[in-house]
N, C-alpha and C positions, 0 to 999 in steps of 0.2 A: 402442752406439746412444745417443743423448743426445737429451733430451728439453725444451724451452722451463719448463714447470709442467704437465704436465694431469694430475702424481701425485695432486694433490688434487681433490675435488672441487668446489672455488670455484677460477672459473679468472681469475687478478687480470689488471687492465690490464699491457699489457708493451709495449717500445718497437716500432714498425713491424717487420713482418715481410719476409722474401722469401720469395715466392708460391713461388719454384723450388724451395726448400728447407726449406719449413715445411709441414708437413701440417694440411690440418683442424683437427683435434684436437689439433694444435701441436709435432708430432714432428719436431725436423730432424732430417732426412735426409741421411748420410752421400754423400759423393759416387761411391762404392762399399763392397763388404764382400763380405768374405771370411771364411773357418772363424774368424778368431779375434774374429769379432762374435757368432758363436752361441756362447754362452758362460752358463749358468745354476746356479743354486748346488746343484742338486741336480744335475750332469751335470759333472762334474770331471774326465773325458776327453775333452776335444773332439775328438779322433778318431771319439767315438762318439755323434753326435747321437739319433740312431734309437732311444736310451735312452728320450727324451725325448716324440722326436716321435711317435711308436709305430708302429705299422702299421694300415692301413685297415681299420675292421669291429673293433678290439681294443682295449683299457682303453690310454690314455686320451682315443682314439678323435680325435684331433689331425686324422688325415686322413681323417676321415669315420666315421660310423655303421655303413656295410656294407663289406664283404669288395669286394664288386667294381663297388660302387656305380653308376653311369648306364651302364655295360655291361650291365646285366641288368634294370633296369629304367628308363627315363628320371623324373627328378621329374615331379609332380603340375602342371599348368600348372592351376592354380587362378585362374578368373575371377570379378570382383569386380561385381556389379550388385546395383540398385537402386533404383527413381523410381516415383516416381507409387501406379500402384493396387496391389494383388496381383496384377492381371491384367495389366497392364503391363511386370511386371518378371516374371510368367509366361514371357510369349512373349519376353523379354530369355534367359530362361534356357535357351530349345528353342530359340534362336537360338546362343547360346552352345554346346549343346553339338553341334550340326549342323556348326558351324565345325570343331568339335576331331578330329572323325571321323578316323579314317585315322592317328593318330599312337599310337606305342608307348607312349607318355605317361597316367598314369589324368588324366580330365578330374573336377576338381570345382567344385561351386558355392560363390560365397561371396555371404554375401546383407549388404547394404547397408540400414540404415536409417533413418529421416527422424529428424527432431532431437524431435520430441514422443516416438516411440515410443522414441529413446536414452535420452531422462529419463523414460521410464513414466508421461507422460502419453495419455491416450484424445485422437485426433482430433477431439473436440468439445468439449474442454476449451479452454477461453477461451485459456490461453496457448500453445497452439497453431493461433490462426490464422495464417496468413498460413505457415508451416512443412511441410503436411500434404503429404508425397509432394513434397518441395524435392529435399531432398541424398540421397531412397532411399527406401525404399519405407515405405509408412504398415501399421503393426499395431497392430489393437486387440483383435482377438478371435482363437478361433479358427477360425471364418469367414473370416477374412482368411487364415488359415495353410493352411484347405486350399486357396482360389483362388491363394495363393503357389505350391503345390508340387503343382500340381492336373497330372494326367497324367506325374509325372516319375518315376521310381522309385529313392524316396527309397532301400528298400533294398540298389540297386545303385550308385548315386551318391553319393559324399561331397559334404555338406553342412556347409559353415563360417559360423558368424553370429556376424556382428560387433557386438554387443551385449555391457555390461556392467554397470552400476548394476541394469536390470532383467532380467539373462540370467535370472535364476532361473524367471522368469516366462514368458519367451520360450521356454524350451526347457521347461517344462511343458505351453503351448501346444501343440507340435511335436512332443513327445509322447504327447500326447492326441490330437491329429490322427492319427499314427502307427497306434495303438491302434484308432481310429474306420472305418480303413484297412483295418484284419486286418492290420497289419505289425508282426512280433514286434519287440521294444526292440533281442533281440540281432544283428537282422541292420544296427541302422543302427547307420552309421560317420559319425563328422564330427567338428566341434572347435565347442566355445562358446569365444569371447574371453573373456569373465567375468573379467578382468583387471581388479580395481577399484583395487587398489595405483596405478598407474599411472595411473587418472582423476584421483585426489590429487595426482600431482607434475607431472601436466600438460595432459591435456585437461579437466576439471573436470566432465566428467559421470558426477558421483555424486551420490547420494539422501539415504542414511544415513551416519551418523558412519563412522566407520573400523573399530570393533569388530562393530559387526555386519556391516558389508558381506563383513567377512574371513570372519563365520561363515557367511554365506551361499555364500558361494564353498569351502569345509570340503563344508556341505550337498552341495553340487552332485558334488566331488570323493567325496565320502562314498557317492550313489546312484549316480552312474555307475557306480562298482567294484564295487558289490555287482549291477547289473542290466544294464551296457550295456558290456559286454567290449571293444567296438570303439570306445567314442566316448574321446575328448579332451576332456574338462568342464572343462580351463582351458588359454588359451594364453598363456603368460605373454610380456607384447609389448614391447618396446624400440621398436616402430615411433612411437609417438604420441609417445615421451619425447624422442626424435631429432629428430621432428615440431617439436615445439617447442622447439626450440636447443640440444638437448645435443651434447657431442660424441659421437665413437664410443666415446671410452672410458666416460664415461657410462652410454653408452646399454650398453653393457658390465656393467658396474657394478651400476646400478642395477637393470638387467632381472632378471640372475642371484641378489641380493638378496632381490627381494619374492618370487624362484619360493623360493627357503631359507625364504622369511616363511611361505607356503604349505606348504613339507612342515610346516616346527615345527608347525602349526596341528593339521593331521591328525595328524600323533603323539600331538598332547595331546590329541585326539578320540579315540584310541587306534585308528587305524588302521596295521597294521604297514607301514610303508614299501614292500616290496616287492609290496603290493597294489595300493597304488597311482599311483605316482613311474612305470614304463614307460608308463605313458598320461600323463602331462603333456606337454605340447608346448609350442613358443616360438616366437616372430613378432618378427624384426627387420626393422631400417630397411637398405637398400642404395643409399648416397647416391654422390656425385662423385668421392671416393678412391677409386680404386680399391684398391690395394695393404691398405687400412686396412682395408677393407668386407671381403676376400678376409680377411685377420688375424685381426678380429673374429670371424668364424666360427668358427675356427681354435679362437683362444684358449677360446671359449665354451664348444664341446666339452670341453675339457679342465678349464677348473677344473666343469664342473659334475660332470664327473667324479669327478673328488677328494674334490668337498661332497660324492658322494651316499657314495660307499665310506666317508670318513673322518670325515667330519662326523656324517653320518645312520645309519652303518653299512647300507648297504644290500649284500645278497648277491648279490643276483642282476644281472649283467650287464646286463640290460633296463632294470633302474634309472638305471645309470648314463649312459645313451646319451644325448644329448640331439637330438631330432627338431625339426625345424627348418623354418618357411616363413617367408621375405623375401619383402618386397614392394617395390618401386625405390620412390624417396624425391619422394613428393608435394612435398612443400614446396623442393626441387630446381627444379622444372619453373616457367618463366616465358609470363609474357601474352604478353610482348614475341616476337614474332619464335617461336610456337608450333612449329612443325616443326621445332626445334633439341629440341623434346623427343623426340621420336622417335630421337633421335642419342645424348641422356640414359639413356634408359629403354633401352635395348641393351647401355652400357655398364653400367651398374647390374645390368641383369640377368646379364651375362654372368660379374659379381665373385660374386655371390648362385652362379651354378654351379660357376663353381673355387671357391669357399668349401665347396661340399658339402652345399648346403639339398636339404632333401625336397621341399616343396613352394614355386612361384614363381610372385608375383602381378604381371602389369605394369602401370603405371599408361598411361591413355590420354594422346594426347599435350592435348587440350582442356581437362584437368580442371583446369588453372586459370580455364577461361574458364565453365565450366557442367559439368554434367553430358557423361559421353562418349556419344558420338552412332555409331551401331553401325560407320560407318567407321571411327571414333580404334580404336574395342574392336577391330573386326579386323587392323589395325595393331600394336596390342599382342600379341594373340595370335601374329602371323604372326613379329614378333620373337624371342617365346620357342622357335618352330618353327626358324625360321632356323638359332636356336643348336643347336637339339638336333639339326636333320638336314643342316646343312651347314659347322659350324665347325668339326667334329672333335673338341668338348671332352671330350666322350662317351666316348673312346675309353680314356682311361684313367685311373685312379686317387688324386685329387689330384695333378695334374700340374704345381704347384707347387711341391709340397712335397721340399724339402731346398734349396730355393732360400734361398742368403745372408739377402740382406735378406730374404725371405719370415718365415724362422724367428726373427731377430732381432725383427722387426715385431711376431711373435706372441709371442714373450715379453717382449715391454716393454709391449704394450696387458695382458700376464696379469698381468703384476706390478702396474699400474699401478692395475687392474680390484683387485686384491686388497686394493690398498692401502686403496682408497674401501669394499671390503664391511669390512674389520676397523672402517675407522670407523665403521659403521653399525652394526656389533655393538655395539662401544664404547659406542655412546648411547641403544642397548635395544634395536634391532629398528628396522622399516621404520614400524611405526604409531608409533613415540616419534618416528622421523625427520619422518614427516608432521605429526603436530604442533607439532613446533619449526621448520617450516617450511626444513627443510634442502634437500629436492630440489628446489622451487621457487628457491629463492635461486641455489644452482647453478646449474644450465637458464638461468635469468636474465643471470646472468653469461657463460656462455656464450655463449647470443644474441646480447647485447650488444658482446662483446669479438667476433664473428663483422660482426656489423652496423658497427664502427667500420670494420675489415679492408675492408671491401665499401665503405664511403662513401671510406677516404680513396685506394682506385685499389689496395689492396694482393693483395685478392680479385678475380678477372676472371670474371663471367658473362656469357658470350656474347649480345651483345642488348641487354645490360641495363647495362652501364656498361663495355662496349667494342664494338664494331663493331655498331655502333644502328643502322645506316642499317636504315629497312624496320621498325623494331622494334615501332608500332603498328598495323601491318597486320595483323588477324588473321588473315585470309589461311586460315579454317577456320570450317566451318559451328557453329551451337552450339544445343544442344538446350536447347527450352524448356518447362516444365510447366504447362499452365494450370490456370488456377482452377478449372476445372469439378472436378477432379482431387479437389481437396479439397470443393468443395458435393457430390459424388456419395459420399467416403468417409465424410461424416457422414449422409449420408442413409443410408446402406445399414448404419450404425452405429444409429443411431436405429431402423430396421426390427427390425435384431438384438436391441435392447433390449426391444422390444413383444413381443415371439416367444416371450421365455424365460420360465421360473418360476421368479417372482420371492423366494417362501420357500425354493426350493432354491441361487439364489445367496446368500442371506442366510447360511444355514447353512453353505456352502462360506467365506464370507468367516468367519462365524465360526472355520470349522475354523483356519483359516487365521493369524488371532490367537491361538488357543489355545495353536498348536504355536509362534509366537516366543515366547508369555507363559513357554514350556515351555523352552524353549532346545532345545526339539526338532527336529531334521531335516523342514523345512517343503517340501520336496519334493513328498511324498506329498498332502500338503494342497492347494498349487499346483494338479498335476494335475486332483484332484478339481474344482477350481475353474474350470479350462479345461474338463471334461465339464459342469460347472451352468451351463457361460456367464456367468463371471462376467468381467470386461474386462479388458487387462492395467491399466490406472487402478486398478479397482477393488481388484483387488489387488495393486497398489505399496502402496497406501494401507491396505490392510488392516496390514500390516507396518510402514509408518509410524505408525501407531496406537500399535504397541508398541517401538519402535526411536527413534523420532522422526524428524525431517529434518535435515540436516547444512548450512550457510551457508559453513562454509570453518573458524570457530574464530576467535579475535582475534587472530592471527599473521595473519592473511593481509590 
């Protein structure tokens, strides 16, 4: 298989492409292949690929995690909501799981948050007007958290929160909430995003410098393992990096990376790897390649594999797994002519299932236009239903796999993917990369060298610069948040602040500075903080006191 350049991770200008035979990520594509395209330096019998590829459920787990995979249990159809109050995106969630009923599928929640509570500002904080309950839902206390999750049973239901600059804080909330409940830590299950690596190379909501945020996210990995046997305290995501113009190998690359950045961390916190490495989990991007998106899975399993045995020496099998939610690719999905997403988001999902992900998020077809509006949601649900109960993918076992190109595709994205993490090693790690500004430049290049593709007719998006007719018709309702939304979350903020006592927040936020001054696991302190009622502002800010605030650096 031959490849254009995407071995490196700056992807340089190159002469026009053919759409027929260039992939995404820039991989021609043979016009067929046969056994002597799978062909890798460690498998020098090509008679025997299966060396390589392994078997379902076994090291190095190429075609999947489990033994008999969507035959014994279907993925998680994890729905993504958000907007407005706590009590808004409440009845978004008993709406949500009313719809999922009846499927062999576990239903969990993923909860969405506004742009003040992503950057840990309080809803009555100046630079969050105009923000409050936009793009998901507003949190600032833990009053907000029990009206979020008021009547659900958090015990029973997985809960995913997409949060990270301030997860720390958010799932101290959630857990205090928890507690406030009678609901023991060990019976909930769910995943924190807390993926701050990735706010640096590409959506830019972080708070603190790079060192501390890493040790915060250590923190989190550090109390889960010791208190919460079932959660997921980090997901380490490729979806936001992809979001913003990487390719697949990339988003490859770079994902598998910063999750390496994260074990080294805890090692040197001196947690032994196999305490906690089987609870990490991973969130990629599932865009318009098909072939590539199915690969990417593929490949990912397998070297994380490797890193975990060879790299980190880890023992135990459970380490090496790597567990897996996609979500179909936002920034796919166009204004123009919306109901062609619906056509997107099928296929995207349907790669994310022969890929072999655990859990699968669909995007509505509207969310270019606004917020999804409970029609687009049940659209998207009925999608991932379709697949699981009337495509047949289900049926058996990576049913791809040993296919020619399949196999060649996944070792040329493995190799490719390898190539980009030795240079990262190379230059010290993922925080040396961050500050020389390397993932950015990449990404950048990438976008750009995709953006040229797409202006000069060589990329075809349906709608969008071929077969236009119809293409600003939005032809779809669009949900809208009004103001009151936010003049009612500051009031009933302001209420909360009158109510509490006010020397027991003090003392909390002291705790709370003590334990960064300490380089101590600020967890414990957090919590405490969420029972004094202290805000989540209040304490970002307690932590910035001692961390400081991070602007980007003078590379950026």
């Amino acid at each position: 298989m031959t490849t254009t350049s995407p071995h490196s991770a700056s992807v340089p200008s190159k002469p026009r492409i053919d759409p027929e035979t260039v992939t995404l990520s820039g991989y021609a594509v043979e016009e067929r292949y046969g056994p002597e395209t799978v062909v890798t330096c460690d498998v020098k019998d090509v008679s025997k690929p299966h060396e390589r590829i392994g078997e379902p459920g076994k090291f190095p787990f190429t075609r999947g995690v489990h033994k008999t995979m969507y035959r014994a249990r279907l993925w998680t159809m994890r729905q993504f909501a958000g907007f407005g109050s706590a009590d808004d995106t409440n009845k978004r969630f008993k709406y949500l799981l009313s719809n999922a009923q009846g499927t062999k599928a576990n239903t969990g929640l993923s909860t969405a948050f506004d742009l003040p509570t992503l950057m840990g500002r309080d809803s009555d904080d100046a630079l969050s007007s105009g923000e409050v309950g936009r793009c998901g839902v507003a949190i600032s206390t833990i009053d907000d958290m029990h009206r979020l999750y008021a009547d659900i049973p958090i015990g029973e239901v997985t809960v995913s929160q997409t949060i990270n600059a301030p997860a720390a804080v958010i799932w101290a909330m959630y857990l205090a909430m928890a507690e406030e409940r009678g609901i023991p830590w060990t019976e909930l299950g769910g995943t924190l995003q807390n993926d701050i690596l990735k706010e640096f190379h590409a959506q830019n909501e972080f708070i603190y410098p790079p060192e501390p945020h890493v040790k915060l996210v250590v923190d989190t990995i550090e109390f889960a393992t010791q208190r919460l046997p079932k959660w997921n305290s980090v997901s380490i995501s490729g979806y936001h990096i992809r979001e913003a113009g990487s390719t697949a190998t990339q988003e490859l690359a770079f994902t598998l990376r910063d999750g390496m950045e994260y074990v080294e961390e805890c090692i040197k916190r001196g947690l032994p790897v196999d305490t906690f490495a089987p609870r990490l989990s991973f969130f990629f991007n599932s865009h318009n390649e098909f072939f590539e998106e199915i690969c990417k899975l593929r490949a990912a399993r397998r070297i994380w594999a490797h890193a975990m045995r060879d790299r980190f020496g880890a023992k135990q099998e459970r380490s090496m797994l790597m567990r897996t939610h996609v979500q179909t690719a936002g920034c796919s999905l166009t204004e123009q002519q919306p109901l062609n997403n619906v056509v997107r988001v099928a296929m995207q999902a349907l790669a994310g299932v022969l890929g072999g992900c655990q859990s699968l998020h669909t995007d509505s077809m509207d969310e270019t236009l606004g917020l999804p509006t409970e029609t687009a949601v049940r659209v998207a649900l009925r999608t991932q239903q379709i697949i699981a109960h009337e495509s047949g993918v289900h049926r058996t076992v990576d049913p791809l796999g040993g296919s020619w190109y399949v196999e060649a595709l996944t070792d040329r994205m493995e190799a490719d993917a390898q190539a980009m993490i030795h240079e990262i090693d190379d230059m010290g790690g993922v925080v040396a990369g961050v500050h020389r500004g390397y993932f950015r430049r990449a990404i950048a290049e990438a976008s750009y060298r995709f953006g040229q593709e797409m202006e000069a007719g060589d990329r075809i998006t349906v709608g969008v610069n071929a077969y236009t007719e119809g293409s600003h018709d939005h032809q779809v309702e669009i949900l809208q948040i009004p103001h009151d939304v936010e003049v009612e979350q500051c009031n009933r903020l302001a209420d909360f602040r009158r109510r509490r006592d006010r020397d027991g927040v003090a003392r909390a936020l002291d705790g709370i500075r003590a334990a960064a001054r300490k380089g101590d696991n600020v967890m414990p302190t957090l919590v405490a903080g969420a029972h004094a009622r202290c805000t989540l502002g209040e304490m970002v800010q307690a932590m910035a006191d001692v961390y400081g605030r991070y602007s980007g650096g003078p590379e950026w």
